[in-house]
MDTraj code that builds the backbone (N, CA, C; nanometers):
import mdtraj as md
import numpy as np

residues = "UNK UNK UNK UNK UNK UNK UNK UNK UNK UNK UNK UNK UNK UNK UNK UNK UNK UNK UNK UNK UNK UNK UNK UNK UNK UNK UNK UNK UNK UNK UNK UNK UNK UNK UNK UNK UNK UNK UNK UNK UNK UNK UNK UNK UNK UNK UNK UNK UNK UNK UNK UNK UNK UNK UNK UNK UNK UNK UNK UNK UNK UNK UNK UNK UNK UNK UNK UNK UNK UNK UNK UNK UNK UNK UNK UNK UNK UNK UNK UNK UNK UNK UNK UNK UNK UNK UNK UNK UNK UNK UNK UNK UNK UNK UNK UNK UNK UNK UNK UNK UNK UNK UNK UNK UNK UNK UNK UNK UNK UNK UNK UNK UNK UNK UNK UNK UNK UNK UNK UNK UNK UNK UNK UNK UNK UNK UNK UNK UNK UNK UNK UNK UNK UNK UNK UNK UNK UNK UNK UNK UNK UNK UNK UNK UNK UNK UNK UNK UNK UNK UNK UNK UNK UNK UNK UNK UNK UNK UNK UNK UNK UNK".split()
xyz = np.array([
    [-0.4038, -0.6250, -1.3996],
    [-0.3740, -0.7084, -1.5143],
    [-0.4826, -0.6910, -1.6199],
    [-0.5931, -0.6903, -1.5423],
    [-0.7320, -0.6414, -1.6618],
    [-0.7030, -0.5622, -1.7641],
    [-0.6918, -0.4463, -1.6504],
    [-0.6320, -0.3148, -1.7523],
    [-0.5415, -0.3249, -1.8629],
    [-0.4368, -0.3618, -1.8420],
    [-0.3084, -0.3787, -1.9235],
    [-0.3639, -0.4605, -2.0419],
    [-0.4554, -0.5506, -1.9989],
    [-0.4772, -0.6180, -2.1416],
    [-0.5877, -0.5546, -2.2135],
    [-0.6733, -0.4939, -2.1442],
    [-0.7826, -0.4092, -2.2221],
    [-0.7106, -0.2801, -2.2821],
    [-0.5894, -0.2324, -2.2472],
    [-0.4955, -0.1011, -2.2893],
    [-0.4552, -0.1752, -2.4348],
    [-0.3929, -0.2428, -2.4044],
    [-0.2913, -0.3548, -2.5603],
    [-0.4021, -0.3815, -2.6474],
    [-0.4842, -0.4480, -2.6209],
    [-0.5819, -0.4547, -2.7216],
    [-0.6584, -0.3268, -2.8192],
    [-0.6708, -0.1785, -2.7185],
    [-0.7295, -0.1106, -2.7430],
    [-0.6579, -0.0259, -2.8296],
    [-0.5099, -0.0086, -2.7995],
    [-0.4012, 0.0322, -2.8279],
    [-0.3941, 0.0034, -3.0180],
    [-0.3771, -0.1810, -2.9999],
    [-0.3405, -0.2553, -3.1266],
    [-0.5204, -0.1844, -3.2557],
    [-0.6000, -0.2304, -3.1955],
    [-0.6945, -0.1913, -3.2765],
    [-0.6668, -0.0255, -3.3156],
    [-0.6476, 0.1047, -3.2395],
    [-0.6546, 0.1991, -3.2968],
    [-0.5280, 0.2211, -3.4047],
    [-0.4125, 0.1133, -3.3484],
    [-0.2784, 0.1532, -3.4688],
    [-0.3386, 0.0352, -3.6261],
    [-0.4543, -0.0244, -3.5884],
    [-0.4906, -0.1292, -3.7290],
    [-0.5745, -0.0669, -3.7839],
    [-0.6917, 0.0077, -3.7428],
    [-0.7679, 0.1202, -3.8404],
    [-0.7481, 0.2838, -3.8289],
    [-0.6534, 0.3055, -3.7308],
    [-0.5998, 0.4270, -3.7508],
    [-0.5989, 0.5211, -3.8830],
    [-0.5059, 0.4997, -3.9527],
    [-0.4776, 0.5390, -4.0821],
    [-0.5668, 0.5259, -4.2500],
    [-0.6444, 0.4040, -4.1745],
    [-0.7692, 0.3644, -4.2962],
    [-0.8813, 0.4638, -4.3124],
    [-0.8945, 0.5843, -4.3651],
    [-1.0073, 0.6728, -4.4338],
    [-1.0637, 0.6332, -4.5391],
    [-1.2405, 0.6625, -4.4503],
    [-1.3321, 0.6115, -4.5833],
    [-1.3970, 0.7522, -4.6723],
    [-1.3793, 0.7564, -4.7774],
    [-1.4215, 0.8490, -4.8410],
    [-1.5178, 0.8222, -4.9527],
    [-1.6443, 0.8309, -5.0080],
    [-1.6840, 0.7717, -5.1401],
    [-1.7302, 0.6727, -5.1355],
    [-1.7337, 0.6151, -5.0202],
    [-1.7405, 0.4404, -5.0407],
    [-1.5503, 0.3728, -5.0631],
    [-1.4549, 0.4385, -5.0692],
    [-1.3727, 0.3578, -5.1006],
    [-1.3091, 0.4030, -4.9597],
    [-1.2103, 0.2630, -4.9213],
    [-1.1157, 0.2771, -4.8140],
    [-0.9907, 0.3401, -4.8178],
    [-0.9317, 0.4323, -4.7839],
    [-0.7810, 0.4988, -4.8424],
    [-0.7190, 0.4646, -4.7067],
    [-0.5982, 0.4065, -4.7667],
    [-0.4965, 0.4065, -4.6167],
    [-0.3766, 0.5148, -4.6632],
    [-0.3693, 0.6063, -4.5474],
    [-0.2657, 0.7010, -4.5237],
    [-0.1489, 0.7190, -4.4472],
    [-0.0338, 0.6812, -4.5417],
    [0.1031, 0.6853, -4.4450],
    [0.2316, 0.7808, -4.4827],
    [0.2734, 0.8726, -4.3834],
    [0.3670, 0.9779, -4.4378],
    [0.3181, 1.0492, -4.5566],
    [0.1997, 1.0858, -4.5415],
    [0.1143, 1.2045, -4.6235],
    [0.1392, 1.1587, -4.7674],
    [0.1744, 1.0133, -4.7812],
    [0.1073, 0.9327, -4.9276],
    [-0.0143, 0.8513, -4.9150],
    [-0.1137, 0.8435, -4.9823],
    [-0.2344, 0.7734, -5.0117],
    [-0.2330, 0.6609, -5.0985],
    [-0.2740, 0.5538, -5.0409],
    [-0.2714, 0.4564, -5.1464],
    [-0.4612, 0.3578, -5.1184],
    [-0.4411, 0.3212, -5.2361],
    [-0.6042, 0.2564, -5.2196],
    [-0.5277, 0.1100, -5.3450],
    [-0.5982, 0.0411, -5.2300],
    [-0.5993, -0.1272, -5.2685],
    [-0.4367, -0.1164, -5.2463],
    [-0.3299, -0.0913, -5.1846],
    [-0.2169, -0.1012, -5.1563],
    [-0.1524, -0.0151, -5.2842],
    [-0.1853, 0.0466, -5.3483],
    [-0.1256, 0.1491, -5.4676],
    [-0.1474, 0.3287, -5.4297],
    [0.0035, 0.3505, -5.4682],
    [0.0062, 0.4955, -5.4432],
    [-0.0851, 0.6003, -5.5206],
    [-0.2333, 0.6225, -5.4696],
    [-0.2614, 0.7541, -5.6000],
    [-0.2605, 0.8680, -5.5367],
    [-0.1751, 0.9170, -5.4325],
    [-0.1931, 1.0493, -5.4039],
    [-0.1430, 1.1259, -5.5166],
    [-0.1183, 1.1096, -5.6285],
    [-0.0639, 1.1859, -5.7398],
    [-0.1999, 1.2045, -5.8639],
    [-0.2753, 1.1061, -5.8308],
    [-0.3865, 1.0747, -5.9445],
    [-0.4928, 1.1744, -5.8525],
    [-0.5565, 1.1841, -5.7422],
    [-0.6681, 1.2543, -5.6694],
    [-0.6616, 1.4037, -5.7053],
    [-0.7907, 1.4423, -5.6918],
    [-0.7827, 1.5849, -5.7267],
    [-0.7281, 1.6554, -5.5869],
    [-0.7007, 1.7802, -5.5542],
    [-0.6919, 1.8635, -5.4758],
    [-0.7185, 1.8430, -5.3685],
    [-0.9164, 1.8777, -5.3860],
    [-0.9729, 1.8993, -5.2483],
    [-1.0322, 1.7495, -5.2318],
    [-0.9812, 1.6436, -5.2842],
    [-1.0135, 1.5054, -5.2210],
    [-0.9049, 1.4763, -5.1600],
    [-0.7754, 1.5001, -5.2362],
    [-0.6143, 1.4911, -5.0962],
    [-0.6370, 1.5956, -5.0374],
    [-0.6907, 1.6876, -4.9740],
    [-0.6839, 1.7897, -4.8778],
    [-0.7589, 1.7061, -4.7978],
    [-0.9485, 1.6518, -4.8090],
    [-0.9768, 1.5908, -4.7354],
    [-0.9445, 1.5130, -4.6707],
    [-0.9008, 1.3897, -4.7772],
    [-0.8555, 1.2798, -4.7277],
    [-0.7233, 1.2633, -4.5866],
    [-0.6216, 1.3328, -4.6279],
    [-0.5475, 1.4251, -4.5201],
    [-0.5451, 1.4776, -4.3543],
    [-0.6909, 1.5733, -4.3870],
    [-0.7541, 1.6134, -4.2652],
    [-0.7694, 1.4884, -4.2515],
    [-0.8868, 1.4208, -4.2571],
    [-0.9372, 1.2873, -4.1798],
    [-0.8264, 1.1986, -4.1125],
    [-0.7454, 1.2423, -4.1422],
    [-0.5950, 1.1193, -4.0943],
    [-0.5417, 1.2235, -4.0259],
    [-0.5059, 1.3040, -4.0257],
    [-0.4495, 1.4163, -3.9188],
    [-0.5711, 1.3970, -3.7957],
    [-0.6925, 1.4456, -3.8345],
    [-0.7817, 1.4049, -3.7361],
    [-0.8049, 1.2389, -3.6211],
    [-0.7366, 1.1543, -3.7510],
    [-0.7824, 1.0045, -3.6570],
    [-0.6125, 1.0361, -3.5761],
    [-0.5086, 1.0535, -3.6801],
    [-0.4343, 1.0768, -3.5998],
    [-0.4085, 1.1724, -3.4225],
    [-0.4671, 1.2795, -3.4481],
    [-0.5064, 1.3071, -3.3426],
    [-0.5702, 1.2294, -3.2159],
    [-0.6481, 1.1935, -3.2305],
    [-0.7138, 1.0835, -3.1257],
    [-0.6898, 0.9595, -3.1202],
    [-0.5601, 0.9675, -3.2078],
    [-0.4959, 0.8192, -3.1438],
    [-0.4406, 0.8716, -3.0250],
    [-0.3393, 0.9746, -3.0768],
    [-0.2579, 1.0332, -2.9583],
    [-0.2890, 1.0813, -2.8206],
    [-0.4439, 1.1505, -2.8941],
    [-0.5337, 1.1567, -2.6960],
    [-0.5381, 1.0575, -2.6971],
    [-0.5678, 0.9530, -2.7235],
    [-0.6117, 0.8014, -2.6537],
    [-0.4725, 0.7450, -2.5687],
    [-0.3783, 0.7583, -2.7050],
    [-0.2670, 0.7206, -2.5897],
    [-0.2344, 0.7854, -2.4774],
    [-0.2526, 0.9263, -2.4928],
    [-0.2195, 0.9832, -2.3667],
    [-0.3007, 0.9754, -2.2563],
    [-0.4271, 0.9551, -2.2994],
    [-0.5404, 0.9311, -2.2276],
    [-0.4890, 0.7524, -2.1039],
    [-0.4818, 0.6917, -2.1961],
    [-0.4148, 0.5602, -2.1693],
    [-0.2738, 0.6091, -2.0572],
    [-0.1886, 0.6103, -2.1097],
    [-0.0969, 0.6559, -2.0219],
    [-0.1514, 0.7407, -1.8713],
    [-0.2111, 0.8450, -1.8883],
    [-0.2758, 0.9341, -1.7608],
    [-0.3527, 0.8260, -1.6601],
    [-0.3858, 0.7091, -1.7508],
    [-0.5016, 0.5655, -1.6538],
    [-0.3758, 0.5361, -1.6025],
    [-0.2784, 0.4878, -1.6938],
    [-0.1426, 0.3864, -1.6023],
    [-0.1370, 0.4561, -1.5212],
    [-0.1035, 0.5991, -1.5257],
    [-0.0429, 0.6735, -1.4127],
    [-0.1172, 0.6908, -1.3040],
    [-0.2109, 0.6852, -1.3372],
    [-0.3282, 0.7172, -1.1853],
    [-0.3080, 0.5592, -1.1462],
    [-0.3776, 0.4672, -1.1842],
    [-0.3101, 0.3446, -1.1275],
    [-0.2058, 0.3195, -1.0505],
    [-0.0748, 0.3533, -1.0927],
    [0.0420, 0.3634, -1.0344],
    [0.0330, 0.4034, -0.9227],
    [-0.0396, 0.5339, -0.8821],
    [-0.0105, 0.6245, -0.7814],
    [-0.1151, 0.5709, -0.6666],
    [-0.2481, 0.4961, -0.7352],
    [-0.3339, 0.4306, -0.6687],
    [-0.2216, 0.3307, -0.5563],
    [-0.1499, 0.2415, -0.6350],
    [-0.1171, 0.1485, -0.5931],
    [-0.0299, 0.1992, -0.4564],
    [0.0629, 0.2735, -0.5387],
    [0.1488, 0.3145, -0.4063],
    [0.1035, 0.4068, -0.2717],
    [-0.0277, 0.4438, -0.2925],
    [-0.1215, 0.5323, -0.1998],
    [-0.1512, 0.4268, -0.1374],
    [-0.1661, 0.2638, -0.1893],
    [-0.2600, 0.1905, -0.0813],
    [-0.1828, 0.1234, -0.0445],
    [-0.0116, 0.0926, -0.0916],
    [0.1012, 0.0650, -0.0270],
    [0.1363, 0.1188, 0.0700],
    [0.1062, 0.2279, 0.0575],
    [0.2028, 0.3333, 0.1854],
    [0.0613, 0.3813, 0.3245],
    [-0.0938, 0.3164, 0.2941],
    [-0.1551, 0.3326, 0.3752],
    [-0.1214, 0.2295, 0.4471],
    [-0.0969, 0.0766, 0.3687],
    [-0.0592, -0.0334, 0.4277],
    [0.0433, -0.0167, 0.5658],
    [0.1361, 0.0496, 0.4916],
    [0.2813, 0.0831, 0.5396],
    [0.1943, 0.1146, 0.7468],
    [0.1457, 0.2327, 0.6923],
    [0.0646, 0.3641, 0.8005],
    [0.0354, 0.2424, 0.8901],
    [-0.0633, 0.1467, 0.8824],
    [-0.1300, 0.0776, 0.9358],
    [-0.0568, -0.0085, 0.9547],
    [0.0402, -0.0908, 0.9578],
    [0.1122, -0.1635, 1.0270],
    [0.2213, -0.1124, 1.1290],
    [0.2304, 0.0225, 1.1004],
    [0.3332, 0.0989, 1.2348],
    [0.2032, 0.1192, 1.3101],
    [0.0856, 0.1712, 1.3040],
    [0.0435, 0.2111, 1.4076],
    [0.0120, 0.0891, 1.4431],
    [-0.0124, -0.0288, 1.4266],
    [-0.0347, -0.1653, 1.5365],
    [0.0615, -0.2049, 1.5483],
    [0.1876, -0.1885, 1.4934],
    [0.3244, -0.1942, 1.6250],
    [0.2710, -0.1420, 1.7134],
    [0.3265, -0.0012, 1.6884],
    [0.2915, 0.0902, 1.8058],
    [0.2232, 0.0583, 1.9234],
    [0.0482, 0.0572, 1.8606],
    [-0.0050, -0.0199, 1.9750],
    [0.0099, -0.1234, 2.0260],
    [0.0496, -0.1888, 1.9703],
    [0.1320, -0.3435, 2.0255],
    [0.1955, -0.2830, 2.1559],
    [0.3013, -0.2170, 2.1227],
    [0.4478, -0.1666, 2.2027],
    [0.3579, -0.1545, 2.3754],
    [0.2634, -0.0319, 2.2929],
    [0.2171, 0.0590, 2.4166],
    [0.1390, -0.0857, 2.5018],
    [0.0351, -0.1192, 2.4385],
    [-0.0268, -0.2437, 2.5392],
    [0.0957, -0.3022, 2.5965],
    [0.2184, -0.4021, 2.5852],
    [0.3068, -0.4028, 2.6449],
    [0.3791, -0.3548, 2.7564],
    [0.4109, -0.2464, 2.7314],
    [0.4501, -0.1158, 2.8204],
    [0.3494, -0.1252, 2.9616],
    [0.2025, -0.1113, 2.8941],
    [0.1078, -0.0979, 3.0006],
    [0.0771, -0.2006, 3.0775],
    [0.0923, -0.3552, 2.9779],
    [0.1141, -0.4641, 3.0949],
    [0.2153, -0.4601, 3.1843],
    [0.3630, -0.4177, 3.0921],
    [0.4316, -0.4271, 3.1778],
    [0.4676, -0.3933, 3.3390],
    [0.3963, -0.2160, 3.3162],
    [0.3715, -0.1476, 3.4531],
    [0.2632, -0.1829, 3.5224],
    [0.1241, -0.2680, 3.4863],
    [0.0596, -0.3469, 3.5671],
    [0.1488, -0.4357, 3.6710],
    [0.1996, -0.5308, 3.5903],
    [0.2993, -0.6337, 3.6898],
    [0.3670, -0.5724, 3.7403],
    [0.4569, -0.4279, 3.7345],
    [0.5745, -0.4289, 3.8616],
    [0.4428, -0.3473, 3.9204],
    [0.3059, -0.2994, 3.9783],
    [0.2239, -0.2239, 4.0496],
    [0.2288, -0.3771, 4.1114],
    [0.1550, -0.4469, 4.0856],
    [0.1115, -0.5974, 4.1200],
    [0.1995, -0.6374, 4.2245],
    [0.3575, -0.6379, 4.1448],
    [0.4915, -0.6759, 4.2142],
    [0.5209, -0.6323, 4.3421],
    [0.4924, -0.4967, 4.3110],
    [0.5532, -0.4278, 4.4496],
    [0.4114, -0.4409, 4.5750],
    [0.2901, -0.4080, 4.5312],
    [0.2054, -0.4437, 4.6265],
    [0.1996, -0.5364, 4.6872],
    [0.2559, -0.6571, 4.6249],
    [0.2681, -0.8130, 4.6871],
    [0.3660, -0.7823, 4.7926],
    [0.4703, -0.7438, 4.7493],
    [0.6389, -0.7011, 4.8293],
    [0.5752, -0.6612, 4.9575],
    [0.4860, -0.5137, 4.9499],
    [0.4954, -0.4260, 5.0648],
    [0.3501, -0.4910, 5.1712],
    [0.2835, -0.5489, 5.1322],
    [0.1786, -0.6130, 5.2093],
    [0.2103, -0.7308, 5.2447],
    [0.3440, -0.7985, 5.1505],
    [0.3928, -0.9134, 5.2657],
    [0.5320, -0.8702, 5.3606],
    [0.5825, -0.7449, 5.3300],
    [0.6390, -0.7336, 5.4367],
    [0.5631, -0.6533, 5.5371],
    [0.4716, -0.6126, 5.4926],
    [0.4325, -0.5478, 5.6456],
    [0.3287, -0.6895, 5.7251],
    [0.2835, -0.7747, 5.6592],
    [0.2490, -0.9003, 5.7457],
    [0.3132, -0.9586, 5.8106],
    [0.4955, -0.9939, 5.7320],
    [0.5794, -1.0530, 5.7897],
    [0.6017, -0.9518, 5.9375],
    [0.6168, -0.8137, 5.9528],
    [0.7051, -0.7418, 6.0473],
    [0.5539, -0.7124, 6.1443],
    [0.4079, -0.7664, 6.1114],
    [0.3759, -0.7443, 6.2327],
    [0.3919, -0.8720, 6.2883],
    [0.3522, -0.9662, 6.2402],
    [0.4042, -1.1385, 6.2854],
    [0.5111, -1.1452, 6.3464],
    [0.6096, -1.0735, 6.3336],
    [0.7348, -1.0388, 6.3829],
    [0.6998, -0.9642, 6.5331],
    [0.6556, -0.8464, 6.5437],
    [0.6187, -0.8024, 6.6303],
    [0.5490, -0.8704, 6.7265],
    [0.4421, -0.9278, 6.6958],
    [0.3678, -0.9998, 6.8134],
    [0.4406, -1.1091, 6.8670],
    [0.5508, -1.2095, 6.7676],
    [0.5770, -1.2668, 6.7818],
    [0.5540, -1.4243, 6.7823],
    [0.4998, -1.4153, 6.6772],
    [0.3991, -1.5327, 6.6309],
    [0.4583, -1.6085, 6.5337],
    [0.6461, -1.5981, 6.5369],
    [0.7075, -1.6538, 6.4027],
    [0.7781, -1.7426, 6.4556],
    [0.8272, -1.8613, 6.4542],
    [0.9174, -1.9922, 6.4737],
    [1.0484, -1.8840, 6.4330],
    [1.1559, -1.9245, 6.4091],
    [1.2468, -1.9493, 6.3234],
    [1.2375, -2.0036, 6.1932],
    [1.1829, -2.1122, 6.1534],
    [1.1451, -2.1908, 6.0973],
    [1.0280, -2.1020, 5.9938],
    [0.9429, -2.0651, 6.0340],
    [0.8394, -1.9511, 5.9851],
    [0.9104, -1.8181, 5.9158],
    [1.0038, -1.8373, 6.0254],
    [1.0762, -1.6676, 5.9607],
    [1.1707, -1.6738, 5.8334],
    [1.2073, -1.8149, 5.8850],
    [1.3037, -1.8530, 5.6970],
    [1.2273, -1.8647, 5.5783],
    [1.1102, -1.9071, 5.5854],
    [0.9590, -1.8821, 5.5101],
    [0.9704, -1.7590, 5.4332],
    [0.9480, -1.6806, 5.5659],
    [0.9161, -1.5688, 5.5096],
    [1.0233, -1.4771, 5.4412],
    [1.1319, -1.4793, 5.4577],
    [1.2306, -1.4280, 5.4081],
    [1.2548, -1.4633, 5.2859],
    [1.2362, -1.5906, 5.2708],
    [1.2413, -1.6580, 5.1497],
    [1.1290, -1.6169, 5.0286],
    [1.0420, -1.6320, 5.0916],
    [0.8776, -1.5226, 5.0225],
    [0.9292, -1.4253, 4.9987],
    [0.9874, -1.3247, 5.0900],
    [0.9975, -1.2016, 5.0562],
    [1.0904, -1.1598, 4.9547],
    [1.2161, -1.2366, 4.9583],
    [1.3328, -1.2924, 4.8773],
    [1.2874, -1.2803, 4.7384],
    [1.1840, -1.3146, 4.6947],
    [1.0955, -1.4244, 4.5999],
    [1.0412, -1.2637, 4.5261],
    [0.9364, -1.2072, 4.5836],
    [0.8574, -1.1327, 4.5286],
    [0.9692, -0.9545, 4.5485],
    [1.0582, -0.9589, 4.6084],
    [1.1852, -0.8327, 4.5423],
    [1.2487, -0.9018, 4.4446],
    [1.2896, -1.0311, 4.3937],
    [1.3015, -1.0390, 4.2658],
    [1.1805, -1.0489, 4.1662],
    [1.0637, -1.0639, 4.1944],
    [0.9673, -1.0088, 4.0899],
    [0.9424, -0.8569, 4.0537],
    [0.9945, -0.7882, 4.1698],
    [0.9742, -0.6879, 4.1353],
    [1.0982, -0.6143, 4.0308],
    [1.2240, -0.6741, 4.0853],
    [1.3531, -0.6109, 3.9726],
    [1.2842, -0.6628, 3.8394],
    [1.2362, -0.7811, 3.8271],
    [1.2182, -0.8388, 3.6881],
    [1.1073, -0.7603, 3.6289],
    [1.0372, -0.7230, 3.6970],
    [0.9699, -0.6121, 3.6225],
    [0.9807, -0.5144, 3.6324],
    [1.1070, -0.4648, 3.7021],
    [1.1482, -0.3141, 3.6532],
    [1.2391, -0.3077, 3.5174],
    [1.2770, -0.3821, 3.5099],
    [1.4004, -0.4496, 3.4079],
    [1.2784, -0.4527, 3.2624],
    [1.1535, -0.5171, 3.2342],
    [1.0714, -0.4839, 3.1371],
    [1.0307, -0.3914, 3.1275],
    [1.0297, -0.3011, 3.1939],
    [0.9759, -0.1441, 3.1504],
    [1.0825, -0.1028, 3.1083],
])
top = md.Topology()
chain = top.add_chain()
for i, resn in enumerate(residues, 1):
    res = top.add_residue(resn, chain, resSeq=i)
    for name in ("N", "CA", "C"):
        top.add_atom(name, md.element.get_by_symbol(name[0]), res)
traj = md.Trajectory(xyz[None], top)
């Protein structure tokens, strides 16, 4: 916003003394290659090589209005391109922390079914030596079935998140 108003301002001042050539001590304003001083036409009254001068000098300011504007314009444009360079880094940087989002996810996810299934296979092999020795009620064994019941559905549920 700075810019834009330091452009307009800079802009308005070169189109308000643009055309005003000082020659002699007197001010000449020049428009469509007529001269007038104090708002009166004398490009007809000046000699020669004072409208030749006078002329150049306005072709000349004219000139560097026009680099200025273009100059001006080449700022907007780099600006512009600024902006959308730090838009589209924005852009960059919010997919890659999806991304990593996703992946941490992913990697919890396959923590818990490792977790899942180790629980599964170390309580069934507790349950089936308990079994073996014979150290289970009935009562114990519905327990355990029920446990075991328990942690093969933790494990679908975390096969199902990956």
């Amino acid at each position: 916003m700075k810019y834009r108003i330091l452009i307009f301002i800079f802009m308005f001042s070169s189109f308000l003394f643009a055309q005003d050539i000082e020659k002699d001590g007197k001010i000449y304003q020049v428009k469509n290659e007529r001269i007038f001083l104090d708002g009166k036409d004398v490009t007809e009254t000046l000699n020669l090589e004072d409208k030749t001068t006078i002329l150049k000098k306005a072709s000349i300011a004219s000139e560097k209005i026009a680099q200025n504007k273009q100059a001006l314009k080449d700022a907007e444009k780099l600006e512009k391109e600024k902006q959308k360079a730090e838009k589209a880094q924005k852009k960059a940087e919010k997919a890659q922390k999806k991304a990593e989002k996703a992946l941490k996810q992913q990697q919890k996810a396959q923590s818990r079914l490792d977790k899942a299934t180790k629980k599964l296979e170390s309580s069934q092999k507790k349950f089936e030596k308990l079994k073996r020795k014979g150290k289970l009620s009935p009562q114990d064994e519905a327990k355990w079935l029920e446990r075991l019941e328990g942690y093969q559905k933790d494990v679908e549920r975390a096969k199902k998140k990956i």
